[in-house]
N, C-alpha and C positions, 0 to 999 in steps of 0.2 A: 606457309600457313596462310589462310584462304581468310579476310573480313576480320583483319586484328584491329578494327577500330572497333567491333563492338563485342571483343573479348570483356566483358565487364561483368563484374557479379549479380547474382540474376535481384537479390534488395536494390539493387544501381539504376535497373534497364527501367523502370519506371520514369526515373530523373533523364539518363540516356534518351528516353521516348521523349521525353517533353524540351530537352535541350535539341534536340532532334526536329521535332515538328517547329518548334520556334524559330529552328536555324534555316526551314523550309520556306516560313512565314517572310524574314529577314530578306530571304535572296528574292522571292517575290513582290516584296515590297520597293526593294530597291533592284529591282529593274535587273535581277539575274537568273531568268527563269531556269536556264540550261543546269548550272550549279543546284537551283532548288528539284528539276527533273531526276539528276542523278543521282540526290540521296532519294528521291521517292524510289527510283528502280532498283535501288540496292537494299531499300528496309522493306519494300512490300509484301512478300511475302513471309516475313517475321511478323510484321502486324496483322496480317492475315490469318495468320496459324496460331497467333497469341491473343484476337480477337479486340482488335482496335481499328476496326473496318468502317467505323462511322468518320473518327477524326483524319483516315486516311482519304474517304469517299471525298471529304470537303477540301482539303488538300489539291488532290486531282481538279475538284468543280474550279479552285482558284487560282490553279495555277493560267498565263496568257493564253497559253497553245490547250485548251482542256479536252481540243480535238484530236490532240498528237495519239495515235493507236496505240500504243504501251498504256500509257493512262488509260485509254477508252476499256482494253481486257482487263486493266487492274480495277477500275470502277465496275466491269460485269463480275470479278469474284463478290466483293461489295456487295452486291444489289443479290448476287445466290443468298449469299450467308445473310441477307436480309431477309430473305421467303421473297425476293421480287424477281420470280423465275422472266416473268416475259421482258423486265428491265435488262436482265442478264444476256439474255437473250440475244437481244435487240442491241446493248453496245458488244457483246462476243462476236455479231455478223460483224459491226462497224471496224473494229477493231483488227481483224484476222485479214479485212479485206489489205489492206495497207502494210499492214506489220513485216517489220523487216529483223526483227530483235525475237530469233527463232527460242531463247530462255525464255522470255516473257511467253512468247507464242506457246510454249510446250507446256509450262506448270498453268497457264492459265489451264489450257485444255484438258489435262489432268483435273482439276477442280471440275470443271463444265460441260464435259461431253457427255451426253446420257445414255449413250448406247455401248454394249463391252463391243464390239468391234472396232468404233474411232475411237474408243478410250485406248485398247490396244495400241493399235497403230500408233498414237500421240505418247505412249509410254516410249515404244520403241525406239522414238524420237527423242524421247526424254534421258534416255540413257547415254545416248550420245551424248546430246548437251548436259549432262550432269559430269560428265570425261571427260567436256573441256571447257567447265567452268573456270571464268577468270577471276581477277579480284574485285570487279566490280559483282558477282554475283555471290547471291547468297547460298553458299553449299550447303550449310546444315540443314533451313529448313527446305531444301529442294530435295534431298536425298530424303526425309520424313516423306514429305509429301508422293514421292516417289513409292517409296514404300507403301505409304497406305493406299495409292492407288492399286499396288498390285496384287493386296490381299484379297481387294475388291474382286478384282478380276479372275481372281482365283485361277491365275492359268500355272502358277509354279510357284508353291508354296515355301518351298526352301528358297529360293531368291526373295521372294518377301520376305520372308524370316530374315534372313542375312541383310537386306537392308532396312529393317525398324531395327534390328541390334547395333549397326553403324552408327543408324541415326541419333538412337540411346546416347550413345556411348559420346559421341562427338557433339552431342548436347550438354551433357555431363560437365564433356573436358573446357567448354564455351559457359559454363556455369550459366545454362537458361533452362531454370527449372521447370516451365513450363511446358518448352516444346520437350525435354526431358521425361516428364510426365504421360503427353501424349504418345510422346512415341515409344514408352514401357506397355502402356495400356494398349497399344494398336497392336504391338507384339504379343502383348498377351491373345490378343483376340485372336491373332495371325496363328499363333501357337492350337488354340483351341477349334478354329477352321480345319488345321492341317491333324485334329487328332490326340496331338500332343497335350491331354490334361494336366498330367500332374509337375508339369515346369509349366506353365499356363497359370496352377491354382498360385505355385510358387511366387512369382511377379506380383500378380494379384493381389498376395497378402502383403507384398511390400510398398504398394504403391500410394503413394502419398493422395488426398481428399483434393477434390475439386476446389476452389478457389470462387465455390458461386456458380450461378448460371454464366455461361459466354456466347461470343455470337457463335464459337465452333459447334457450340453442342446443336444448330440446325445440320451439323453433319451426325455428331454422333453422342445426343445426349442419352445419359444412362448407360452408358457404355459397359464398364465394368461391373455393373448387376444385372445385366442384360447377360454376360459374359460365364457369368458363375449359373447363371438359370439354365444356359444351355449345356453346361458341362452338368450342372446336377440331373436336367432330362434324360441325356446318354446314360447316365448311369443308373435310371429307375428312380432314385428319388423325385417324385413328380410332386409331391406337397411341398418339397421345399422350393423348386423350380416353380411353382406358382402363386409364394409367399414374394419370391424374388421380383419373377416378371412383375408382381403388381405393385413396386417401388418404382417401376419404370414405367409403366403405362400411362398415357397421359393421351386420352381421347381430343384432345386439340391438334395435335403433332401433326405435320407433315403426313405421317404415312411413307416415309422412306427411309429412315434412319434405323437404327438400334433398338428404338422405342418401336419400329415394324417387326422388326424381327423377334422384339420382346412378344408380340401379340401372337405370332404364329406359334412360338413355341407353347406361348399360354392357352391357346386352344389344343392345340397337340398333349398338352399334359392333363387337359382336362377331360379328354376324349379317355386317356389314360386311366382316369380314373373314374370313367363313366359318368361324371357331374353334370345328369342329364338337366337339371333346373338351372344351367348355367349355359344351354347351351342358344338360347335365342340371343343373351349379353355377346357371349363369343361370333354368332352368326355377325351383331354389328360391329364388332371390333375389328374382324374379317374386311369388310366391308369401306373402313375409313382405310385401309393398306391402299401407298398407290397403283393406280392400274396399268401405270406405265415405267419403261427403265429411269434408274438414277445411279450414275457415277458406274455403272454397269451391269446394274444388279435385275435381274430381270423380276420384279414387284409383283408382275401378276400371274406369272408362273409360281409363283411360290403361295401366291395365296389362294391361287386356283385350287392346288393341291392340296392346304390344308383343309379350306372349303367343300373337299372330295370328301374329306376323311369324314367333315362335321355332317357332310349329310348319309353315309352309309352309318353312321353314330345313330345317326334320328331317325335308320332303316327307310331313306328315301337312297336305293341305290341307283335308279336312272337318273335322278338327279345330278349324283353323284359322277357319274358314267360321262355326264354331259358338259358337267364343269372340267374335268380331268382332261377331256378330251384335246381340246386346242393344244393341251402341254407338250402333245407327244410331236407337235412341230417346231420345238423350240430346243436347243442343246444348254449347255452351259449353266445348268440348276443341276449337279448332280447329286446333292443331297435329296432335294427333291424330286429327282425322279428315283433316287431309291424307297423313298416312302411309298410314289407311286406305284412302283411295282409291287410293293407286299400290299398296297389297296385292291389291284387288280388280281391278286392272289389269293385274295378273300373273298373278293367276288366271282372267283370261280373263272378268270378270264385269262387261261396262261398264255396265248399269244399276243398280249396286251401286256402283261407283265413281262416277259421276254421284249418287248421293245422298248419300255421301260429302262428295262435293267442294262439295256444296249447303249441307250443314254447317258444312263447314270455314269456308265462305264466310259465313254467318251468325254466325260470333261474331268475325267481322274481324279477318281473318289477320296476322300480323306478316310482315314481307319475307322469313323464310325458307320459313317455310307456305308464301306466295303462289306463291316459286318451287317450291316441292314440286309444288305445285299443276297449275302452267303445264306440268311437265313431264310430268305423270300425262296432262293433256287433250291433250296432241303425241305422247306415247304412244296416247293410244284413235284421235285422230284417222289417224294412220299406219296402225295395224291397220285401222282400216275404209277406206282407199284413200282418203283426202280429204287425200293428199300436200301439196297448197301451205300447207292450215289447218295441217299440223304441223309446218312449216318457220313459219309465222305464230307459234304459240305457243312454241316453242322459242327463237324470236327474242325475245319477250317476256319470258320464263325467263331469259335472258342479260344483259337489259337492268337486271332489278332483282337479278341476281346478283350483275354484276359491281364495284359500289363497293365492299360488304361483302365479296366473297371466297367466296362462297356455293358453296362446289361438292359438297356429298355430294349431293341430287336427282340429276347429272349423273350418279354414279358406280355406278348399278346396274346389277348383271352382268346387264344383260337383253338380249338382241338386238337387241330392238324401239328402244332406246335408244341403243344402242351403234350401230346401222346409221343412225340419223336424226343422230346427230353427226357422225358420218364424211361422210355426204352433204349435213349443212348448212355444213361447208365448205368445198362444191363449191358449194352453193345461192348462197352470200355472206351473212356475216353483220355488222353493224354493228358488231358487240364482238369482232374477230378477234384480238387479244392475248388477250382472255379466253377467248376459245374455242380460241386453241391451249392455252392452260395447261388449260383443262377435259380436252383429249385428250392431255394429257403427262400427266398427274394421271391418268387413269383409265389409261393404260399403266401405270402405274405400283404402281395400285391392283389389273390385274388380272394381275401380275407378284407383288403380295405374298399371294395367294389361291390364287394355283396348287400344288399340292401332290398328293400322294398321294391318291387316289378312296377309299373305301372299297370294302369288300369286296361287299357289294349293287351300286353306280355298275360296279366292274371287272367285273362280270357283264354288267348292261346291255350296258357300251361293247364287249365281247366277241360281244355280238348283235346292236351298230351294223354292225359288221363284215359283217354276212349279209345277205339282204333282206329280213327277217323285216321285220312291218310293229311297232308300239307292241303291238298287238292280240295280237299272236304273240307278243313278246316277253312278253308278260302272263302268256300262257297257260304258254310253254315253262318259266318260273321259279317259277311261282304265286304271284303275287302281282297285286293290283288292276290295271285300266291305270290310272286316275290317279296311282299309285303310280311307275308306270312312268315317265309322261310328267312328274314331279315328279322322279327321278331323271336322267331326259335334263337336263331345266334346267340343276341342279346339276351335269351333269358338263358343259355348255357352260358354265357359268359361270366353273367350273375351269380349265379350256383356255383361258379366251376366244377361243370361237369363236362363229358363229353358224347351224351346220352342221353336218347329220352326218358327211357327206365332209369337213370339217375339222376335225373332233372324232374322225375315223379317223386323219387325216393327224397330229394333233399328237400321238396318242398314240402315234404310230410314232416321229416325234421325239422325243417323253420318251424310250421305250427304248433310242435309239439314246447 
């Protein structure tokens, strides 16, 4: 058994902390830095992962040697978890140049690398050294740590899974409720990455309340209503997913955390629901995401993307076209390039959606991607008259939907989508429970979207009325035809219809 001196119950680890730091103080004071060096390398990353990063930073400042490289990578986690990225930085070089203590060297990097490729690599590394942890290292929280980096990473979700349940578990049996805590919640999240909702929702309801703000949460505050926002998006409730996200948004934030991803999904849900007077707030909320990697996660690929969506929303599609664009050089966002490709499928762009969906496919999609996915290629297939293939993949789309509940794919106001569900339960489908609830659900969904046009759309729908052609209509108002045929969308999407002579006929019903 691996650190039975600090087998103590987690009411203790407080006192444990400060009999600890004091016995640091001691050795320091009297002239034994080596003994005061070795309980710092055996508790730092406990205090790191429990958020006692300030009394450890001064620790290291006072220890003799405060140059020794172990200390110098343990004072750059410090200085991250403080928001003092160039400080981190700056002792991370100093540090790695020297370091000969490959544990210290690999969980620091883990923390600190901001790119998924040396985050990789340094994982890789880290599995070794987590196999031949000795008793001067800390397993439990290197095996969390471990884990949550590789959820990050998203290269293999069942090994993430399997080590935040380790880390759980051997938290647990070490009665430290904290990192106990963290590493239920990392699972859950890990859970909800990889698809798996409702053991995801499971956790979630069990997991005990924050204990306060800490310094972890500059990695991942708001985590668990961040977590539930995104499981209620996948599944079409998007009012609740935006009641949610807006517990966790905090326009101060970093921009790379939980609180980021809380913001993309909240414009994503808002798009959902056409809340166009919300959509200049979402443009800046977009806008505070960072523009570069952290801990692997590629920030600006993700916001690019959602940023695509917000501007074919506000019928600016080259806009749209041009933010998107950079994405398609970048791999490893596969949930986001499956959004991509059903943007690009809207826009009428199937070989742009096809290399999308190539994407998405190569960083090995979770079960809600995949149905993202299935329903983007039943969409192209349909548009290009190869009817049976798009009844084939829509079926497909149903099949990995329906355990987890998976319905926003299904719920977009598009015609092309909305006419292949109506006639795929004429066609017959295997999951016909779940395919009625997908067409009660989007009744439903395009019953809470319908609303007042705007002033440009009541123009248009005024010249649906005539037989001016898009071209005409372009001409008669002065404005672009893609502009045009970007307004038509938007006002079928409104009505839900999938026609202009039903998009005449429902507006005469509004008035009436």
């Amino acid at each position: 058994m691996r650190d039975l001196d600090v087998l103590v119950p987690e009411h203790l680890w407080r006192s444990y902390r400060e009999n600890m730091i004091d016995a640091i103080r001691q050795d320091l004071a009297s002239a034994e830095p080596e003994s005061a060096r070795n309980i710092l390398r055996k508790n730092w990353l406990r205090l790191i992962i429990e958020s006692h990063t300030t009394e450890l930073e001064q620790l290291c400042l006072k220890h003799p040697d405060s140059g020794d490289p172990d200390l110098l990578l343990i004072r750059a986690c410090c200085r991250d978890l403080a928001g003092d990225s160039y400080g981190a930085g700056y002792l991370r070089g100093q540090g790695l140049r020297t370091s000969a203590d490959d544990f210290v060297a690999c969980f620091t990097e883990l923390l600190l690398a901001p790119d998924a490729p040396t985050k990789a690599a340094v994982a890789d590394r880290a599995h070794v050294a987590l196999a031949q942890c000795g008793p001067e290292d800390d397993y439990s929280s290197a095996l969390f740590l471990l884990g949550w980096t590789e959820v990050r990473l998203r290269r293999d979700f069942p090994r993430a899974i399997g080590l935040l349940r380790s880390a759980a578990e051997e938290a647990r049996m070490r009665n430290r409720a904290e990192t106990c805590r963290l590493a239920q919640s990392n699972l859950a999240f890990a859970l909800t990455q990889a698809g798996h909702f409702i053991e995801a929702e499971r956790i979630l309801d069990t997991l005990p309340p924050a204990s306060g703000s800490t310094d972890w949460d500059q990695f991942e505050g708001g985590l668990p209503e961040a977590n539930r926002g995104c499981i209620a998006y996948w599944r079409g409730d998007f009012e609740e997913a935006i009641t949610l996200f807006e517990s966790v948004i905090d326009e101060a934030s970093s921009g790379n955390n939980f609180e980021a991803q809380a913001r993309l999904y909240y414009v994503m849900s808002l798009i959902a629901l056409n809340r166009e007077t919300r959509y200049d707030a979402a443009a800046n909320l977009l806008e505070g995401i960072s523009k570069t990697d952290k801990h692997g996660i590629p920030w600006d690929t993700l916001r690019r993307v959602v940023a695509a969506w917000l501007a074919h929303a506000e019928g600016q599609d080259e806009r749209a076209r041009a933010l998107a664009a950079p994405t398609l050089a970048r791999t490893g966002a596969s949930v986001a390039h499956a959004l991509l490709a059903e943007l690009y499928r809207v826009l009428d762009e199937p070989e742009m959606s096809s290399r999308a969906f190539r994407l998405a496919a190569a960083a090995g999609m979770p079960r809600y991607a995949r149905v993202s996915t299935l329903v983007t290629s039943a969409g192209l297939h349909s548009t290009a008259g190869r009817g049976a293939k798009a009844h084939e993949q829509l079926e497909r789309a149903l099949e990995n939907a329906a355990a987890e509940r998976i319905l926003a794919p299904f719920l977009m106001e598009d015609p092309v989508i909305v006419d292949l569900l109506t006639a795929h339960a004429q066609w017959g489908s295997g999951n016909p429970d779940f395919l009625r609830n997908v067409l009660e659900k989007q009744g439903h969904h395009s019953t809470a979207i319908m609303g007042i046009l705007t002033e440009r759309e009541r123009g248009v729908l005024a010249c649906l009325r005539t037989t001016m052609t898009a071209e005409e209509i372009a001409a008669h108002l002065g404005i672009a035809y893609p502009t045009v045929k970007s307004h038509i969308r938007s006002i079928y999407r409104k009505l839900a219809v999938t026609t202009r002579r039903d998009a005449v006929q429902a507006s005469v019903r509004e008035k009436r």
